[in-house]
N, C-alpha and C positions, 0 to 999 in steps of 0.2 A: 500594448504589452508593457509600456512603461510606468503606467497607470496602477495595473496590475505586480507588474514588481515591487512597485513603493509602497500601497496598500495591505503588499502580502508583508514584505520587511518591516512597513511598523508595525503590524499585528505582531513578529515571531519577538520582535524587541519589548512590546509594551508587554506580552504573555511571562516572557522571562524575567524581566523588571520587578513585575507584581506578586511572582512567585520566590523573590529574590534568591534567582538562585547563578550559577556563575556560568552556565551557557547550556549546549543542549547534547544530546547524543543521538546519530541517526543511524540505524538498521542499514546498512545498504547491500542493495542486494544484485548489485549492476544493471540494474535496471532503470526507467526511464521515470517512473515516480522518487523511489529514492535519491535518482542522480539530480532532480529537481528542487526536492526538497533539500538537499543538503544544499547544492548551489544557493538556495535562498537565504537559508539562516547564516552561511559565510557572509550574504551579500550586506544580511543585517546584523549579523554580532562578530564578525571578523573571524579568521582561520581559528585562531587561537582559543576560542570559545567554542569549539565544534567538535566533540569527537565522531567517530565512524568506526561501527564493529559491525563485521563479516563471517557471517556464519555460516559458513557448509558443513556437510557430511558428506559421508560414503559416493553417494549418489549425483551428487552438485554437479552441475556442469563448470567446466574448468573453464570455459568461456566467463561465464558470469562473475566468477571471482575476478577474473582479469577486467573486468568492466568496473567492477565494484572498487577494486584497488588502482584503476589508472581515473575513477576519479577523485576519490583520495589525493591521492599524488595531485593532479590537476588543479585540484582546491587549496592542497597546502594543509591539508590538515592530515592530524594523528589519528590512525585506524589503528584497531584492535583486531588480530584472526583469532575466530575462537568457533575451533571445530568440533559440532555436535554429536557427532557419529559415538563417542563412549557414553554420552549422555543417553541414545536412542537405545542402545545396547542396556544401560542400568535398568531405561523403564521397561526392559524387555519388548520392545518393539517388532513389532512383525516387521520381516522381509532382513533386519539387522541381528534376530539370535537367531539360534537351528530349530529348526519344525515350526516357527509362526512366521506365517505366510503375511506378507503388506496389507494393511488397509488402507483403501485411497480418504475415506473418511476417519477414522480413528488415528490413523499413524502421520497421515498428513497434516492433520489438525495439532498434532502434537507438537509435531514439529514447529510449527506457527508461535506455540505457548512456552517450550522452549525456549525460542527465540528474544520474544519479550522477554520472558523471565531474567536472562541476560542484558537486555538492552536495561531493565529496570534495578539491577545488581550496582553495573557501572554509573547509571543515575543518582542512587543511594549514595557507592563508595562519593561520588566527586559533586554531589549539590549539584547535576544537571537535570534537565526537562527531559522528556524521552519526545519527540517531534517525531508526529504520525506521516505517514506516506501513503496512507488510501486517498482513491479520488471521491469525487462525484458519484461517478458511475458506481461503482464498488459500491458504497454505499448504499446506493438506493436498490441495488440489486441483492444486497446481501452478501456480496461477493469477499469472503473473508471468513478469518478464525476469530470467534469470540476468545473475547480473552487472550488472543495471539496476535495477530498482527492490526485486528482493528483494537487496539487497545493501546493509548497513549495519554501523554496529557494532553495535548494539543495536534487539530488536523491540521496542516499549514496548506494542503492544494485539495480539501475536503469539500469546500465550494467549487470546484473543477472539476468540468467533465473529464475524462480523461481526450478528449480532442483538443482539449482545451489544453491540457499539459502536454500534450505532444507539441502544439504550436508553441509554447512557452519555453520546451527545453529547445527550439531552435533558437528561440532569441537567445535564451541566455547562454545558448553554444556548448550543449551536451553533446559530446562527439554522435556522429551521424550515424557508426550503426549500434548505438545501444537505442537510437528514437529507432531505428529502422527495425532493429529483433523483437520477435512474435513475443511478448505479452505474456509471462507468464509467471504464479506463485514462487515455482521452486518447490515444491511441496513433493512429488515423484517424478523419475526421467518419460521426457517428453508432454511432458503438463504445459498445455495451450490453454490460456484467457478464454479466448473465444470459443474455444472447439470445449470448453466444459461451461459456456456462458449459450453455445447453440443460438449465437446473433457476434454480429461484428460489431465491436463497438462504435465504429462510426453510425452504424444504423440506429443502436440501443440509441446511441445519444439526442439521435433526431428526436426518435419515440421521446423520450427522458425529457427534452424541452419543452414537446406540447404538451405532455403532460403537466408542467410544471405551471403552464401556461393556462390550464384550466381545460382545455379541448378535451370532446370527448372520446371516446374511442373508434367510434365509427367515422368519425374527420379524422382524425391520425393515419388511421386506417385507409383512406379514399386519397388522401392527400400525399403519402407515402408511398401509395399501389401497393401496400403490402399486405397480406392474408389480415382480417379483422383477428381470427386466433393467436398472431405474433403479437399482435399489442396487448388482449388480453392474456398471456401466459408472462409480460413485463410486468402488468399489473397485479397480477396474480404473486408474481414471484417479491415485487415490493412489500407488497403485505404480511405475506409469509414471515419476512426474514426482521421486522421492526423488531424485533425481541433485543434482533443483534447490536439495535441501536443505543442500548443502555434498560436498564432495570424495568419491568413492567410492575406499574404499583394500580391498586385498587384505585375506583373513582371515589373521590371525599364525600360525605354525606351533604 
């Protein structure tokens, strides 16, 4: 873990340096990725360099902003609340004006792009980096809003599985029940990681290793006891979603 703290910090430090700009700003969303990410770039560019905006709406669980703002406070850094709910209203958002009903894909995803849109306002006003908070797992799944919340300058826990970032915010002592609460966007009430990912990520991550590892499906498969179909429906879903991963351009001649 200490290996991995110094590695991750001189990364967030030489990223900000080269980009010269005066620190960074992190999304947090009382959660167990954000509350990691910010813990790092304090750890590498000091309180004072870090902002933290907290975006809820209507909807938000009031837990999570308490999560969001006691680690704020814990950190020693300046947070920004900046509540979306008149924003969801402008774009006319279902479930937020009368007679348009929510979409769990359109209006959630909105909200994601929202969200940056903001994160990358305050970035502009103050010469900061906007520091990304998807993991690993995220990633390779697809698991994310284009253009919304996978969209940063920099991933700081992007090479983490998210197992991995759970072990990590123990070292670095993110209170115990933001590592311990379900997992989830924030995107609508009651939105579970897992229960719209249809695999635990402790599983996903095993899959995501051998994978990563060159195995093929039918080892994965035999070696985990788990249905050959779970493994192809990951792999399946990794392929699907590379668009998410930035621009698809034509092969050169």
């Amino acid at each position: 873990m200490e290996k991995t703290v110094e590695k991750l910090t001189d990364f967030i430090r030489d990223v900000v340096k080269r980009a010269n700009a005066k620190g960074v700003v992190v999304g947090l969303s009382g959660g167990i990725d954000s509350s990691v990410v910010a813990t790092l770039c304090v750890k590498a560019l000091g309180r004072d360099k870090v902002l933290g905006v907290i975006m809820p709406e209507r909807d938000t669980d009031p837990r999570d902003v308490e999560h969001a703002k006691r680690i704020a406070e814990k950190l020693g850094i300046k947070y920004i609340l900046s509540d979306i709910t008149d924003v969801l209203k402008a774009f006319g958002a279902g479930g937020y004006v009368p007679t348009r009903e929510f979409d769990k894909i359109a209006d959630g995803n909105l909200k994601a792009r929202i969200r940056m849109c903001i994160l990358y306002y305050f970035a502009n006003k103050r010469n900061l980096l906007v520091a990304g908070t998807s993991n690993k797992s995220e990633l390779y799944m697809g698991y994310g809003t284009k253009y919304g919340d996978l969209a940063s300058d920099f991933l700081v826990i992007g090479n983490l599985f998210k197992s991995e970032v759970r072990e990590l915010a123990r070292y670095l002592g993110v209170p115990q029940e933001i590592i311990d609460k379900p997992p989830s966007a924030g995107l609508w009430k009651g939105q579970r990681d897992e229960e719209e990912l249809g695999i635990s990520y402790e599983l996903l991550d095993k899959i995501l290793e051998r994978i990563e590892r060159g195995e093929d499906k039918e080892k994965i498969s035999k070696d985990l006891d788990i249905p050959l179909s779970q493994v192809e429906e990951v792999l399946n879903r990794i392929e699907s979603n590379r668009h998410k991963l930035g621009p698809i351009f034509p092969q050169s001649k």
